[in-house]
C-alpha positions in Angstrom: 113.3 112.8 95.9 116.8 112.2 95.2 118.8 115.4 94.2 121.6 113.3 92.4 121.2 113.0 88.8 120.8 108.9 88.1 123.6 106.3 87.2 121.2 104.8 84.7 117.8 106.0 83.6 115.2 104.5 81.5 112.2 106.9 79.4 108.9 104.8 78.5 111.4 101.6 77.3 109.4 99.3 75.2 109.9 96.3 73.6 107.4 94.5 71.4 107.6 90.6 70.0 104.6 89.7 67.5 102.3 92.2 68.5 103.0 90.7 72.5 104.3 93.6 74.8 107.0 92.3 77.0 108.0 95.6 78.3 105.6 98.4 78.0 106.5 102.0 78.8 109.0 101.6 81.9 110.3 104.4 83.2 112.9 103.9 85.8 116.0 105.1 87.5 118.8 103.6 88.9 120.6 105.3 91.4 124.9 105.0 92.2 125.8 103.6 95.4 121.8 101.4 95.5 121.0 98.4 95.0 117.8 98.2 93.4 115.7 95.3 93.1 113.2 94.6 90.6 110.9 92.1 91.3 107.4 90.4 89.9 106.2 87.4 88.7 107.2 85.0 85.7 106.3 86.9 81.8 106.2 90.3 84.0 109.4 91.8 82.0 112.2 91.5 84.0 114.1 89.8 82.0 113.5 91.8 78.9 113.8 94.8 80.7 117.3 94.4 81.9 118.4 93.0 78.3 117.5 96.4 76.8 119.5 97.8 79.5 122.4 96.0 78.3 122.4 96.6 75.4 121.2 92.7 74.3 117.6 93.4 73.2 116.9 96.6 71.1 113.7 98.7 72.5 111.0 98.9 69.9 110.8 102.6 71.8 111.7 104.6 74.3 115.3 105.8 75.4 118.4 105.2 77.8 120.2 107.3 79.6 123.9 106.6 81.0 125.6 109.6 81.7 126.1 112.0 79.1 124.8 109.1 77.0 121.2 109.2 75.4 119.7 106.8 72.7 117.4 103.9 71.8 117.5 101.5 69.2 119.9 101.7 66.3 122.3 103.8 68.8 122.8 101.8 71.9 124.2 98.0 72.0 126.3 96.0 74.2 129.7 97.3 73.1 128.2 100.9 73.9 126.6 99.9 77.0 130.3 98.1 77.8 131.9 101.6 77.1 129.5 103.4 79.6 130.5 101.0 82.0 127.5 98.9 82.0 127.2 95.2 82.3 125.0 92.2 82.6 125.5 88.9 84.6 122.8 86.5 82.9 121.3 83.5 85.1 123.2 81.1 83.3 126.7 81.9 82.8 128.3 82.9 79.1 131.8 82.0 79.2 133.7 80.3 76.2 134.3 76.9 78.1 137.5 76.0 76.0 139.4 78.7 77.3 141.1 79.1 80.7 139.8 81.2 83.8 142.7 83.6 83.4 141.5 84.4 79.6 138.0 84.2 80.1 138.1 87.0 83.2 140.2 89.2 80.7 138.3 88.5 77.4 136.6 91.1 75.7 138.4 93.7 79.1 141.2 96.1 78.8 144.3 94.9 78.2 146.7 95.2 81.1 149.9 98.1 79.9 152.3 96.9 77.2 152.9 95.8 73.5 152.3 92.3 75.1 149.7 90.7 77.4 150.9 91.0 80.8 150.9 87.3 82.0 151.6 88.3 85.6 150.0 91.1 86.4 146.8 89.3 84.4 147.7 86.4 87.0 147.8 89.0 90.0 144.9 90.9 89.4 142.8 87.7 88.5 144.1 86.4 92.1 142.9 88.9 93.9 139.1 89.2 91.9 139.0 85.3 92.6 139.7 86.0 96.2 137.1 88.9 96.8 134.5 86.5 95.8 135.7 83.1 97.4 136.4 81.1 94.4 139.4 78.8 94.7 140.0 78.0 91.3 143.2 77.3 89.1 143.2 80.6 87.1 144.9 78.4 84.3 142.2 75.9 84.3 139.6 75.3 81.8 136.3 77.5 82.8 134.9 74.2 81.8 136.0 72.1 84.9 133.9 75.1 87.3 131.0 74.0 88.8 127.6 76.0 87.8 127.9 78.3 91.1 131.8 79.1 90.4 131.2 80.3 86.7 128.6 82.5 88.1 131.2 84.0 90.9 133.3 84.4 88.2 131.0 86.7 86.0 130.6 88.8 88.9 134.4 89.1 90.1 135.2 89.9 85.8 132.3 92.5 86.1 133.6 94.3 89.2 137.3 93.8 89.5 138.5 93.1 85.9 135.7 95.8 83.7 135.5 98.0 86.8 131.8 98.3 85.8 129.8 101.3 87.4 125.8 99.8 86.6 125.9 96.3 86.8 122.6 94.2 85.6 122.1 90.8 87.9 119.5 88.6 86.5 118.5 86.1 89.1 122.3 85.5 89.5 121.9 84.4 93.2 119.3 81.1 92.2 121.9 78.8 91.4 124.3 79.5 95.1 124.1 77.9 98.1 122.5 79.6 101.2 126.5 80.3 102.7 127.6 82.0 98.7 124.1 83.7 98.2 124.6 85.3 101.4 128.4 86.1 101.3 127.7 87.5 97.8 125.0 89.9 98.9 127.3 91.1 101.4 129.6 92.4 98.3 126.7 93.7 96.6 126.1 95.7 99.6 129.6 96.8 100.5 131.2 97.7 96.8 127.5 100.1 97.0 127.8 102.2 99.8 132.0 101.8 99.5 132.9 102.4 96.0 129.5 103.8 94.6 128.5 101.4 91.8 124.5 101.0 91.1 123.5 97.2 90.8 120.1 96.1 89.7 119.2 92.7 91.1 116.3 90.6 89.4 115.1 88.0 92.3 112.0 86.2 92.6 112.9 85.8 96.4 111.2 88.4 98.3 113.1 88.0 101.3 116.1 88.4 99.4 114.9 91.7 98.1 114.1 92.7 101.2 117.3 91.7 103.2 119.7 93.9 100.5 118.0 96.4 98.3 117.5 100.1 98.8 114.7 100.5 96.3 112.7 97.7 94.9 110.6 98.6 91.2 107.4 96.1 91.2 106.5 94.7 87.2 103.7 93.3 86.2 102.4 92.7 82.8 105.2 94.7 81.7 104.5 97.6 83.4 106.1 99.4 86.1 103.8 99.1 88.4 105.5 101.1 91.6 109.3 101.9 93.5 109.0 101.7 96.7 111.9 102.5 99.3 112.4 98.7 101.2 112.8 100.5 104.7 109.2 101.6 104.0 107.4 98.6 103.3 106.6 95.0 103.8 107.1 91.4 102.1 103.3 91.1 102.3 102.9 94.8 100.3 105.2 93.7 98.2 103.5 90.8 97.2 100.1 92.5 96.9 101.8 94.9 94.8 103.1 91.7 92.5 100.2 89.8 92.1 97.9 92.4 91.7 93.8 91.3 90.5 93.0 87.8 91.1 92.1 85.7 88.7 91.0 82.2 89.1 91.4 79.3 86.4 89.0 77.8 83.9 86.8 75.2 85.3 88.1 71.6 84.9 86.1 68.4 84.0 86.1 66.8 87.5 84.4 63.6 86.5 88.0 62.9 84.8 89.2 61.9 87.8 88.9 58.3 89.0 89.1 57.3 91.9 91.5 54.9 91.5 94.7 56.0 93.3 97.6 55.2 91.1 100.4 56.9 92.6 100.8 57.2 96.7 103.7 58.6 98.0 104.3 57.8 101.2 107.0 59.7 103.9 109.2 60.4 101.4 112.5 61.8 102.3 115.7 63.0 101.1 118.5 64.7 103.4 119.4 68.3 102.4 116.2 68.2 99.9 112.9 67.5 101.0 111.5 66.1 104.0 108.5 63.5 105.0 106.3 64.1 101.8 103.2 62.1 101.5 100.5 62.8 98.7 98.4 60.4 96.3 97.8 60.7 92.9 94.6 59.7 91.1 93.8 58.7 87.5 92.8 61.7 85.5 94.2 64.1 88.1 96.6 66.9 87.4 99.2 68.0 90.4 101.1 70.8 90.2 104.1 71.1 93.1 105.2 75.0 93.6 108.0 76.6 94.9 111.3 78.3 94.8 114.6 77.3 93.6 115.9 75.0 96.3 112.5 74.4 97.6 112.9 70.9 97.5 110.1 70.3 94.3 112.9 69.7 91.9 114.6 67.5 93.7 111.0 65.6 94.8 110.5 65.7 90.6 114.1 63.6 90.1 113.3 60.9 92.5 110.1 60.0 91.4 112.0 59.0 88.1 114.6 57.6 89.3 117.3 60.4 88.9 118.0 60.7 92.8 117.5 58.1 95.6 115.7 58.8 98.7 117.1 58.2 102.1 113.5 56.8 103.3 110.0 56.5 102.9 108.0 54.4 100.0 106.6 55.2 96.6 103.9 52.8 95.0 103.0 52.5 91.6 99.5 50.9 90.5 99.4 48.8 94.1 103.1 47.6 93.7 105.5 49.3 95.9 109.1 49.6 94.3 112.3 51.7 95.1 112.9 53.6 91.9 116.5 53.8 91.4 117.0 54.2 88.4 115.0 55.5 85.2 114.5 52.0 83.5 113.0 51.0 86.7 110.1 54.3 86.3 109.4 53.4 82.9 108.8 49.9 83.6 106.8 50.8 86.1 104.7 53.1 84.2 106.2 56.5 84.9 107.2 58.6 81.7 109.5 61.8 82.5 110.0 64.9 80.7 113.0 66.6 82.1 113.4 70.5 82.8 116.6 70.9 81.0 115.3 69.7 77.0 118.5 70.3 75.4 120.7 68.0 77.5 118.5 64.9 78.9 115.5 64.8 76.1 117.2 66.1 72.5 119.1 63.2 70.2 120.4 66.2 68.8 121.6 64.5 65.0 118.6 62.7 64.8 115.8 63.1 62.7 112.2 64.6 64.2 110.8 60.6 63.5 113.7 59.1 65.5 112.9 61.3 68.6 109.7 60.8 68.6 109.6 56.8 68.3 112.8 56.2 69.9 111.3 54.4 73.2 108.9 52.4 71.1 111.0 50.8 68.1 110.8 47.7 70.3 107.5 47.7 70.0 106.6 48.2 66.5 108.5 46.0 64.6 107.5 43.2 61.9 108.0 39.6 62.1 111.4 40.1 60.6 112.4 42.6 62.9 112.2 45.5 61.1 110.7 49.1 61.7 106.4 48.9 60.5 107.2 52.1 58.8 103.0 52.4 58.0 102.4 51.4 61.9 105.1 54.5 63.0 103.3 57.1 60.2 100.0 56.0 61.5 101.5 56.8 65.4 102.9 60.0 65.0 100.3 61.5 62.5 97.9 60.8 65.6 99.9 62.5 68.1 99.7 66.0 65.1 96.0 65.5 65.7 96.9 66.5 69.3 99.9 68.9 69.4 101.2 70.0 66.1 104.4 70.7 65.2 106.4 72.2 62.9 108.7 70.6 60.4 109.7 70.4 56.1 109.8 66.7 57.1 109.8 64.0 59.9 113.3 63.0 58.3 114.7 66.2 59.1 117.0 66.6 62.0 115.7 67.5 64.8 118.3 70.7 65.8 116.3 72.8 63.0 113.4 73.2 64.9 112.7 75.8 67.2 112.8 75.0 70.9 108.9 75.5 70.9 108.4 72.7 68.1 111.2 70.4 70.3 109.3 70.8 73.6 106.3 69.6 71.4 108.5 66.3 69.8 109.5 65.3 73.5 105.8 65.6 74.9 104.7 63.7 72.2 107.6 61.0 72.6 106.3 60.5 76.1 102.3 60.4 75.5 103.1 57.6 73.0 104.2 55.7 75.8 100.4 55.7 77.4 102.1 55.5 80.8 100.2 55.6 84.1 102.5 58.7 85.2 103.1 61.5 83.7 106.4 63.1 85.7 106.3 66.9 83.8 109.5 69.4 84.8 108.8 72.4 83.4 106.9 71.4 80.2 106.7 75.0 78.7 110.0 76.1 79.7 111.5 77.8 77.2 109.1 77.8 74.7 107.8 80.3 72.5 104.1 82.4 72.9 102.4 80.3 70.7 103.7 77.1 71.9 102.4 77.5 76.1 98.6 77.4 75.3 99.2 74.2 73.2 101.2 72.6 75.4 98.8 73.5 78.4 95.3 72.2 76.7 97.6 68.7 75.8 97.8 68.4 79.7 94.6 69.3 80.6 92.7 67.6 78.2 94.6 64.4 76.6 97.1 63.3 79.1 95.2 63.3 81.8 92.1 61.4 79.8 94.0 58.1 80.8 96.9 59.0 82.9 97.6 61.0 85.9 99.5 63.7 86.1 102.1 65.5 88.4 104.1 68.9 87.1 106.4 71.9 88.0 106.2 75.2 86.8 107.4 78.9 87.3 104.2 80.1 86.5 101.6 80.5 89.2 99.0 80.9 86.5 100.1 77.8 84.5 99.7 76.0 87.5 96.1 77.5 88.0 95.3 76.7 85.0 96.5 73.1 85.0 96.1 71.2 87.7 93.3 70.1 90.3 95.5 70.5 93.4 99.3 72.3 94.0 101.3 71.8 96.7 103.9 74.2 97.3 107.3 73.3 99.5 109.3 75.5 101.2 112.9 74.9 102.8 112.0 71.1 102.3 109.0 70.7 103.0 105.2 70.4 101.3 103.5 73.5 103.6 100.3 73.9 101.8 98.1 72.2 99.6 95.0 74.2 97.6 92.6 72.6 95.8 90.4 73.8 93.0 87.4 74.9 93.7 88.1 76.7 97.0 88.3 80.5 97.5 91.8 81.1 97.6 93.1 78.1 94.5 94.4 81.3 92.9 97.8 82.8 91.2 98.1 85.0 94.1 97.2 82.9 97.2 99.6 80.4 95.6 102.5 83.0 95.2 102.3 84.0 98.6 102.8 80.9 99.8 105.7 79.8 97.4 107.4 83.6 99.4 106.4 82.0 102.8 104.0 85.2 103.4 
């Protein structure tokens, strides 16, 4: 037991949403001069548990301690977790993008001494925070112009070196840096620890990453604190017993929905710095799931298969005709229909009505003899498709940017099944939608678009993926490693997971 009194302590933190526990009674402790991992699968809480740290999220119950401070909801938010000398570096970077690098390092920080801001010495100090990280940036240019991986260095040179934070909250901050900046950066982690005493608390779904830097390492699951464990003291495979927990295998799937006609084979495929000499078929009526980490290789498998990124080698045939896919008019005439992991920027015609989204790919094909839009023909279309996933909507004239993201995710599946492709290419179909909207989504790919179709999908859930598909391959560094089928002992969450962490 650790005589020091705790940097940062939580006491049974809960937070509810709709009668769902996200976070249910956590009690944990954060120690100065660690770095503490906290680690389990997707929808275990980790997230939500470091928002409420922050200050972001208010608990429905529980308290916080920082110091002298103690409180819950209605006394603790970010400006009071800011004060304590608390702060959180999200996964995706929040920087105003029309502002400079200089003003965005010193926005919302103390001001440097002086009735004026103190160009230079903001210049100085925001030279040497850019340094200690190894950004080489224009300090005067637009945040805008930094790449992804930059804007997150950035966040974590403002946190340390401009706000002098003591307890700072990383949430799955190293997934979007190369192996060279993940590495250099843990390296800081370690050293402003043990040198100048600060406490970090590092979300990772990366076992081996937990393993490589923290002291401590807190297991979630379900929302629950399940152990801490010291990391000198255990194993990766513990650790993962620890995460997964009870297995549970999927509901049984129709098998005599899959043909055996092979309408996808994927031959050799390669692409340098990506993934490496993958070969797999895909049959009609059959759902494939491809697992694995950030950087894995699946995502960038996912792209070329629509066209968004050529391979160097290898073939990819389509129905019996074999064709390079280079671009994404090329997969759609070929029968491929994509729905891309990032909504918002590739799939939304944000300004266009909920009717427009939907129908945009098939105006051409349901016009009149004049030329015009069959209005009854494009009712008759999409009031089919509510039959199958419903959404939400006053109107389908409405625009589409006041729905949720939930009822969007359901608009852009829809878009694509009207298509009654040969291929469906899914990225991440529930990402970022609500409770209510995963189950729906889920059933729609289990029981309608694979009825004519077949099917190939990513997701960060090993239990969507259990539930899904009829096979999953999972990659790692590059390369398809295992394959489980359903049906056999070990097609489960767990077995799945394991092999996603390379245990």
């Amino acid at each position: 037991m650790d005589p020091r009194p705790p940097a940062f302590r939580t006491i049974k933190l809960t937070k509810r949403f709709s009668g769902q526990t996200a976070v249910d009674e956590v009690d944990l402790a954060i120690q100065a001069g660690e770095v503490h991992g906290i680690i389990g699968r997707n929808g275990a809480g980790k997230t939500v548990l470091v928002s409420m740290m922050a200050g972001v999220l208010p608990p429905t119950s529980g308290q916080l301690q920082v110091g002298d401070f103690t409180g819950g909801a209605g006394s603790y938010s970010p400006g009071t977790a800011h004060g304590l000398g608390v702060t959180i570096i999200p996964q995706e970077p929040q920087f105003a993008l029309e502002m400079s690098v200089i003003d965005n390092l010193f926005l919302g920080a103390p001001r440097m001494a002086g009735p004026l801001l103190a160009r230079s010495a903001m210049r100085r100090t925001a030279a040497q925070a850019l340094r200690a990280v190894g950004v080489d940036v224009d300090p005067r240019a637009w945040i805008a112009h930094c790449t992804i991986e930059e804007q997150q260095l950035l966040a974590l040179a403002k946190a340390l070196f401009i706000e002098d934070a003591k307890v700072i909250l990383l949430d799955e901050i190293t997934a979007s840096l190369s192996a060279a900046r993940k590495d250099q950066i843990l390296e800081l982690l370690r050293h402003e620890a043990q040198t100048n005493g600060r406490a970090f608390v590092l979300i990772s779904h990366r076992i081996s990453e937990v393993m490589t830097v923290c002291d401590r390492v807190s297991v979630l699951r379900d929302g629950k604190r399940i152990d801490t464990v010291e990391v000198a003291s255990t194993t990766a495979a513990k650790l993962a017993a620890m995460i997964v927990g009870g297995e549970v295998k999927g509901p049984e799937l129709d098998e005599t929905a899959v043909s055996d006609e092979e309408i996808l084979q994927v031959d050799r495929l390669t692409r340098a710095g990506a993934f490496t000499d993958v070969s797999f078929s895909l049959r009609r009526g059959e759902v494939i799931g491809l697992a694995g980490l950030d950087g894995s290789g699946k995502d960038d498998l996912m792209n070329a298969l629509y066209g968004l990124a050529k391979p160097d080698s290898g073939s990819v045939t389509v129905c019996g005709k074999t064709a390079t896919i280079k671009s994404p008019k090329v997969a759609r005439r070929l029968g491929v229909a994509y729905v891309p992991k990032k909504r918002e920027e590739l799939a939304i015609v944000h300004g266009m009505s909920v009717q427009d989204n939907i129908l945009l790919p098939i105006y051409p094909k349901i016009r009149n003899k004049a030329g015009l839009i069959d209005r009854r023909r494009a009712k008759s279309l999409i009031a089919g498709r509510l039959k199958v996933l419903p959404f939400k909507a006053r109107s389908l004239n409405v625009d589409i940017d006041y729905l949720s993201g939930g009822n969007r995710q359901r608009v852009v599946i829809n878009r694509m099944a009207l298509l009654s492709p040969h291929v469906f290419v899914l990225h991440e179909p529930t990402r970022g939608v609500d409770i209510a909207s995963k189950p729906d989504i889920i059933a729609t790919v289990r029981n309608d678009m694979r009825e004519s179709s077949g099917v190939i999908l990513t997701s960060e859930s090993e239990d969507e993926l259990v539930d899904m598909c009829d096979r999953v391959f999972v990659f790692f560094r590059g390369r398809c490693v295992k394959e489980f089928h359903r049906g056999a002992p070990d097609f489960t969450s767990g077995a799945i997971y394991n092999a996603i962490q390379g245990v």
